[in-house]
C-alpha positions as CSV (number, residue, x, y, z in Angstrom):
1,X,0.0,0.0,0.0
2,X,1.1,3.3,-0.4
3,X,1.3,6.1,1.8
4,X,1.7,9.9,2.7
5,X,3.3,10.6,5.6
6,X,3.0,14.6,5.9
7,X,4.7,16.1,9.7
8,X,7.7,18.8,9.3
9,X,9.2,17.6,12.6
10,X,12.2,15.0,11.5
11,X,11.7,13.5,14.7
12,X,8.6,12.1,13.8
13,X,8.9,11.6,10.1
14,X,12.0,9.4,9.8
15,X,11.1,6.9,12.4
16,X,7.4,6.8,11.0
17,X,9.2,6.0,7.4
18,X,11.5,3.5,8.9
19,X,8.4,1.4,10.2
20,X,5.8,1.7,7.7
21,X,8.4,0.6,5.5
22,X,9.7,-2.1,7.5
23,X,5.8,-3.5,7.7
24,X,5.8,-3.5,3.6
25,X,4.5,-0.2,2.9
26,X,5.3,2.5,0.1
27,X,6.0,5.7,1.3
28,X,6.8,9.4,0.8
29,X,7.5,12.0,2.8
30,X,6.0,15.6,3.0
31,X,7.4,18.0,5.5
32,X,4.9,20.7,5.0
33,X,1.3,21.7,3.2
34,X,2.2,22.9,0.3
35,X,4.4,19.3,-0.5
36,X,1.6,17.5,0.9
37,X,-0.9,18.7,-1.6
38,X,1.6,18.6,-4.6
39,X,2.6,14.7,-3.7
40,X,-1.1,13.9,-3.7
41,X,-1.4,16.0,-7.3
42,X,1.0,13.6,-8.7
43,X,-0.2,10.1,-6.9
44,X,-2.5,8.4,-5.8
45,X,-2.3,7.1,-2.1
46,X,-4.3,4.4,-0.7
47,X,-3.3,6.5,3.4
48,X,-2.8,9.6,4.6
49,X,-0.5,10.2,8.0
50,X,-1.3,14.1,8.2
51,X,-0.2,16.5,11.0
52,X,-2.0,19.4,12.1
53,X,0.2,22.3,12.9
54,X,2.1,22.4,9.6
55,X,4.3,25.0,8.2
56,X,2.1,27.3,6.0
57,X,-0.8,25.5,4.3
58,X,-2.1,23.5,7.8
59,X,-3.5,20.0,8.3
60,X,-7.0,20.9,8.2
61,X,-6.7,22.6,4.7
62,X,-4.9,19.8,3.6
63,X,-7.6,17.1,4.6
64,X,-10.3,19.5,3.4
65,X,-8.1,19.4,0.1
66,X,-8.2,15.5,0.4
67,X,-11.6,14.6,1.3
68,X,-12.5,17.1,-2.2
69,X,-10.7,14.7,-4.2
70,X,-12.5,11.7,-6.0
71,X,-11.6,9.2,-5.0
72,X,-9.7,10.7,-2.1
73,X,-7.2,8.5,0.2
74,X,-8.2,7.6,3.7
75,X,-6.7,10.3,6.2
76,X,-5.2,9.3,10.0
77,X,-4.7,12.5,11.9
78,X,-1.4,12.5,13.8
79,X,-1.0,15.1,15.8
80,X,-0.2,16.7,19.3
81,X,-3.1,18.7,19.0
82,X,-5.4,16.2,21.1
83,X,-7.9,18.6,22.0
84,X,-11.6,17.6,21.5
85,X,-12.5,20.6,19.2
86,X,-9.5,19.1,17.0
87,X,-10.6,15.8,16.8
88,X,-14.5,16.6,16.0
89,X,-13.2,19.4,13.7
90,X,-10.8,16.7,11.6
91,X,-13.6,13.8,11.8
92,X,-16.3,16.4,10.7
93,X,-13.6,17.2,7.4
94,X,-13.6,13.3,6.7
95,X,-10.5,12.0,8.5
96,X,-11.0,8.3,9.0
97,X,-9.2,8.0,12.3
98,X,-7.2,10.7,14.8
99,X,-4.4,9.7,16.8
100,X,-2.9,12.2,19.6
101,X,1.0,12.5,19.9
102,X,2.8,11.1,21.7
103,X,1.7,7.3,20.2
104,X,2.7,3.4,20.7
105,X,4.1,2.2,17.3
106,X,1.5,-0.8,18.0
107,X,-1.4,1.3,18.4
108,X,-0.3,3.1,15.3
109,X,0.2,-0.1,13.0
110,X,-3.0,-1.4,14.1
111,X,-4.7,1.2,13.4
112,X,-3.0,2.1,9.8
113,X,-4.2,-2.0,9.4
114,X,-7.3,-1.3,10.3
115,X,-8.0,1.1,7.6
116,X,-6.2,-0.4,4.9
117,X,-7.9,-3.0,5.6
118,X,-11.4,-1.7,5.5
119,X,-10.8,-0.9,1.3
């Protein structure tokens, strides 16, 4: 499967890469909006990994960006923004699933499985 992972903290993105490769995936990296919308301009993904608090075109725009496309890819919310407002604002915008930072690699996996698996 192939995925977008879109966070501009290196901390995050590397490691994310490293494992979702590891478990078989395809993956590219965005480190801010404006990269995150021209990746998905040139692809198709079958996942999303999106941050919130981006660098200059934000998470939100971006998912509202995604869920306009048909088809669009599912989106998982990864971000240390866990405040409720967040999460209803990014599952009202069409993400799939939302995950607060800090996260268990486990939890993660499962739940990228999860909706991969769903089609």
């Amino acid at each position: 499967m192939r995925i977008l992972v879109v966070d501009d903290e290196e901390s995050i993105l590397i490691p994310l890469e490293f494992l979702l490769r590891r478990a078989g995936h395809e993956v590219d990296l965005a480190r801010t909006g404006e990269e995150a919308l021209a990746w998905l301009g040139e692809g198709t993904f079958d996942l999303v990994v999106l941050d919130l608090m981006l660098p200059g075109v934000d998470g939100f725009a971006v998912l509202q960006r995604i869920k306009g496309q048909s088809p669009s890819p599912k989106v998982l919310v990864l971000t240390a923004r866990g405040r409720e407002a967040d999460r209803a604002k990014a599952l009202a915008l069409g993400a799939e699933a939302f995950m607060a930072k800090p996260f268990g690699t486990e939890a993660l996996l499962a739940e990228i499985r999860r909706l991969l698996e769903e089609g």
